[in-house]
C-alpha positions in Angstrom: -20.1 10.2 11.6 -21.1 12.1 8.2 -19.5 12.3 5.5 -18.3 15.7 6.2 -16.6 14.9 9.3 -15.3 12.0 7.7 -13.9 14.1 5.4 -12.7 16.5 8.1 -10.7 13.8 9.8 -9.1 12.7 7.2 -8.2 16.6 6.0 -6.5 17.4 9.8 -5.1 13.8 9.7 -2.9 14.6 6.1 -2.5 18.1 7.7 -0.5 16.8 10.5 1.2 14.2 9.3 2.6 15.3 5.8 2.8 19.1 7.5 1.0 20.9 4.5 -2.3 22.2 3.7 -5.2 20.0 1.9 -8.1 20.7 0.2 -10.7 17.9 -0.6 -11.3 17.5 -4.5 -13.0 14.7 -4.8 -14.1 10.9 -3.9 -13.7 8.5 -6.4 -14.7 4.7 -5.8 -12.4 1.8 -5.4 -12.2 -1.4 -5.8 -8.6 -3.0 -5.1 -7.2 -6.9 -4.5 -3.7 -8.0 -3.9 -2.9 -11.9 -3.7 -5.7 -14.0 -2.7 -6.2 -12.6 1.2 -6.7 -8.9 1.0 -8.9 -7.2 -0.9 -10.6 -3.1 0.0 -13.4 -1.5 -1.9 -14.6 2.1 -0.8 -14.0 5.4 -1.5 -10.8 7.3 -2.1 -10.8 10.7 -1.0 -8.3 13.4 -3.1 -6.6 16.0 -1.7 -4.5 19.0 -3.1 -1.8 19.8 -1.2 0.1 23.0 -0.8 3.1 23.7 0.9 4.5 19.7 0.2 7.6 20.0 -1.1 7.4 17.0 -3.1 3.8 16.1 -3.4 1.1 18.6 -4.9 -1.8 15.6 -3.8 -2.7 13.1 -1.0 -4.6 10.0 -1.1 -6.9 9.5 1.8 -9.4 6.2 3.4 -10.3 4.5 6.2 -9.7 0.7 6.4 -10.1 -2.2 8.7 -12.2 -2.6 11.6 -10.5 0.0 12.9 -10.8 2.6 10.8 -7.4 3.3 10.5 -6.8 6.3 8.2 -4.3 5.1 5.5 -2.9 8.2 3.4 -0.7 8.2 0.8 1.1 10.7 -1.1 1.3 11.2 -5.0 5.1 11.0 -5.0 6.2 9.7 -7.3 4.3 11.6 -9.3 1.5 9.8 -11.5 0.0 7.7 -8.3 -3.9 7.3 -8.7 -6.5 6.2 -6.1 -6.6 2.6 -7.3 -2.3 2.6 -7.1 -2.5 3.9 -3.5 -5.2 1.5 -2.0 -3.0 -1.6 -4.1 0.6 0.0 -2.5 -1.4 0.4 1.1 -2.8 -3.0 0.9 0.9 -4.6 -0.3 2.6 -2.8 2.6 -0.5 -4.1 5.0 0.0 -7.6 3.9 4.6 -7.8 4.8 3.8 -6.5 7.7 4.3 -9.5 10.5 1.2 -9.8 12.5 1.3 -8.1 15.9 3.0 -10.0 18.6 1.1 -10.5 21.8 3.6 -10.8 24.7 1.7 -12.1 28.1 2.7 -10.0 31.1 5.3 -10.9 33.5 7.3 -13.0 31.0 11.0 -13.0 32.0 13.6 -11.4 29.9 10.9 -9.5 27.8 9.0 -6.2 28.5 7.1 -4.3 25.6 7.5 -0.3 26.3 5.8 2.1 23.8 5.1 -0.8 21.6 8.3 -2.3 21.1 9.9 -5.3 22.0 12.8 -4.9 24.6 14.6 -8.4 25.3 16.7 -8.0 29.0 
């Protein structure tokens, strides 16, 4: 993918999700750890946003082997790309680990992703 798709992706992505327009200001590089286990150096791409009603910029990255796009809004304001990877990676790290359930165990079904105990 090159860097203007990249770019692209993550544009529509904050588009959709925060329901505002963005425009791509810059990159700026990153290097972030939190604790001893997670740690995420890359680049940080800014966006201004228009039509947020809270928020005039956006955060955007991808991270994991997944590529996951991570945004995050400058709301508060005074949130700069090296805040946002650190708050991304906190949240990342209390998350509990996804819960494989095997099929066809009794008294549990998982529908859309969430754990249903009968």
């Amino acid at each position: 993918m090159s860097n203007d798709d990249y770019i692209s992706q993550l544009q529509a992505t904050i588009q959709g999700v925060h329901c505002c327009a963005a425009a791509h200001k810059e990159s700026v590089f990153v290097h972030e750890r939190v604790g001893l286990d997670a740690f995420w150096q890359g680049y940080v791409e800014i966006f201004d946003l228009t039509g947020h009603p809270q928020a005039k910029r956006c955060f955007g990255w991808s991270m994991g082997h997944s590529k996951e796009i991570v945004t995050v809004l400058d709301f508060p304001v005074g949130i700069n790309p090296h805040s946002a990877v650190k708050v991304a990676l906190a949240r990342r790290c209390s998350l509990p680990p996804p819960v494989k359930i095997p099929r066809g165990v009794p008294g549990i079904s998982l529908r859309n992703n969430r754990i249903s105990v009968c």
